[in-house]
N, C-alpha and C positions, 0 to 999 in steps of 0.2 A: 150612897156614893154619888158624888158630886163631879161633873169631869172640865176642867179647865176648857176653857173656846181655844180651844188650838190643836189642830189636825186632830179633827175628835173623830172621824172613822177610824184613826189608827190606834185612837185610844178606847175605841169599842172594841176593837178585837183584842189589845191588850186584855180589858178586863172578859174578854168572853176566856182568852187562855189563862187567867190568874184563875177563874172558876171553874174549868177543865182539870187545872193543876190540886186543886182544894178538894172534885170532887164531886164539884156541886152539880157542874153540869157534864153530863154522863154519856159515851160512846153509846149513839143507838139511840135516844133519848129525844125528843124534841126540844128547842132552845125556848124562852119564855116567848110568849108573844109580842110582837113591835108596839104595841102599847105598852106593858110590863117595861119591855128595856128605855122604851123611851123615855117613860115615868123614871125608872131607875137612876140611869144616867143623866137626864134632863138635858138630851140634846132632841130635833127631830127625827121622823121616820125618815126622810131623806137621808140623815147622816148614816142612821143603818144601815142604809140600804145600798149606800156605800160601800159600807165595811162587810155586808153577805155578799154584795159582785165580788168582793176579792178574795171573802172564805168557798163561793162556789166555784171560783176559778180555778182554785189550787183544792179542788173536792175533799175540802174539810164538812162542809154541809153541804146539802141539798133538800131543795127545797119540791114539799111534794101536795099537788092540789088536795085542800080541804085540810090535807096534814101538818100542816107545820114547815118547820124548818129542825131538818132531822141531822143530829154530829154525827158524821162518818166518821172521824178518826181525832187524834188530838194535833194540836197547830203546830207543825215542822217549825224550827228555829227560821227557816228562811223568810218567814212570811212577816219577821220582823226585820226585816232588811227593811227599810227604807226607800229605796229605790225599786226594789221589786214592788212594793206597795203601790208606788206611787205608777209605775207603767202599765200592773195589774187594773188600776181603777182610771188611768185617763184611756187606755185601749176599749174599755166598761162606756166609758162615757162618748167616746168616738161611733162603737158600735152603737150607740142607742141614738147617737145624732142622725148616723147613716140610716137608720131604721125611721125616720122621724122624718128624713127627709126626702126618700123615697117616696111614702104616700103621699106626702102633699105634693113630691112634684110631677107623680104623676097625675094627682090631683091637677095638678094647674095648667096640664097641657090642654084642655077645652079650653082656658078660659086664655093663653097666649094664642092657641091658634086663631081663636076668634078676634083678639083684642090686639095683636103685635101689630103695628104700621108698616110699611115701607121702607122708611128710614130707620127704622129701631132692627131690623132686619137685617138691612145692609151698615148700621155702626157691630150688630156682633159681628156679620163676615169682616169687616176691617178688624177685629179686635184677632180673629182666629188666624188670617193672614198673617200678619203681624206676629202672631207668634209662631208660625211657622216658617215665615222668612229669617226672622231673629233666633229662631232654635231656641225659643226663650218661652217657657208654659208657666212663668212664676204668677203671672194674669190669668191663669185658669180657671178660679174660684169665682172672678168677676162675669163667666158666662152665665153663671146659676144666677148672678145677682140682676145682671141683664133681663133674665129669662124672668124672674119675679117681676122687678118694673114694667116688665111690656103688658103684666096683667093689670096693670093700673088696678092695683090692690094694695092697700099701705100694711095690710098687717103682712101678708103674704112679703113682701117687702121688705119690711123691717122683721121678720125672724129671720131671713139669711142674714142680713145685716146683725142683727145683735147678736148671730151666731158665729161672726165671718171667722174670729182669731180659729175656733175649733175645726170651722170648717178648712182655713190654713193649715192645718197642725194635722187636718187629715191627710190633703192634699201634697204633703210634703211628705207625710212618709209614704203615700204612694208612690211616688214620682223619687223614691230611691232609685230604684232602677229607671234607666234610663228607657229602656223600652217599654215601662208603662206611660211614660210621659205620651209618646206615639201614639199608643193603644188609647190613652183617653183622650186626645188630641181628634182621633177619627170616629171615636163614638159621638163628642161633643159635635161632628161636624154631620154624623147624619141624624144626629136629634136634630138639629138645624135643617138640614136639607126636609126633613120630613115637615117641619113647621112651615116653610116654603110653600109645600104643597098644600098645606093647613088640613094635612091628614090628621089627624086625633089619634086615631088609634095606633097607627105607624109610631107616632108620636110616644103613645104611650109604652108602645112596646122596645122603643128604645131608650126610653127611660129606667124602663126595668131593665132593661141587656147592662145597661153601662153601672145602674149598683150594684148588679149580679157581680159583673167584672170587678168592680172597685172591693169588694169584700175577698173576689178569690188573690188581687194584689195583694190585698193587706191580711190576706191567709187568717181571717173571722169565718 
């Protein structure tokens, strides 16, 4: 089977529940290996791995070290809804951003304490001002991006940047409520204050406090 380039995670699971339906693959049973379906279908393992974030979301499978990837149950009608699909897997790809981006920024708090200037210091307090005078946090995203340039590191740099639209797409469904907006408004400002002091480790520990928090907003 051959599968069309067009939302082909949705068309993996399709074909995982047409062979659920046949028989072929069986409650309890392990699913072929990501080579086999890959071969099978001829799209990549990325694309699968796609379409298991959203069959483990909804604990159709699970996946277990060394074992496979084991069918819990057969695929409820809903998980061919479309829109459930689609918030099932960009929530998927949000969490793995946030996960992604945690280590490296805790990672890069040495190397902004050591490397941020004077100036590049005082344009984020104008930038964090400014959004607290204006009650306006839509420039939020731009502190992380700040915080990478001041490590005068281009790759470090440009992954916030080529990630920024997701990193938005996070940042706004945090900032549903309005009192997360506050709440990340005064984390970003004592990561700040702690780079000030070019404590590191202060540094680091509130980097971890604030995607600690960022995950218990967005209830991952």
């Amino acid at each position: 089977m051959k599968i069309q380039h067009q939302r082909l995670y949705e068309q993996v699971i399709s074909y995982i529940q047409e062979n659920i339906d046949k028989n072929i693959f069986k409650i309890g049973e392990k699913l072929p290996t990501e080579r086999s379906l890959a071969e099978q279908l001829n799209v990549s393992r990325g694309t699968l791995r796609d379409a298991f974030r959203v069959l483990e979301s909804k604990k159709i499978i699970e996946t277990r070290p060394g074992g496979g990837r084991i069918l819990l149950k057969a695929i409820d009608s809903i998980i061919s809804v479309e829109d459930d699909i689609l918030v099932e897997l960009k929530n998927s790809k949000m969490l793995d951003l946030i996960e992604a981006r945690e280590l490296l920024e805790v990672g890069m708090c040495a190397l902004v304490c050591t490397r941020i200037t004077d100036e590049e210091i005082q344009e984020i307090e104008d930038l964090l001002q400014r959004q607290k005078e204006e009650n306006d946090f839509s420039s939020s995203s731009y502190f992380h991006l700040a915080l990478a340039a001041a490590c005068d590191n281009h790759v470090l740099e440009n992954f916030i940047k080529l990630n920024m639209q997701l990193i938005k797409e996070v940042r706004d469904q945090n900032f549903i409520n309005k009192n997360h907006q506050s709440q990340a408004f005064e984390e970003h400002l004592e990561l700040l204050n702690a780079i000030k002091e070019r404590d590191i480790l202060k540094s680091e520990q509130a980097v971890r406090r604030h995607f600690i928090n960022m995950r218990e907003r967005l209830q991952f």
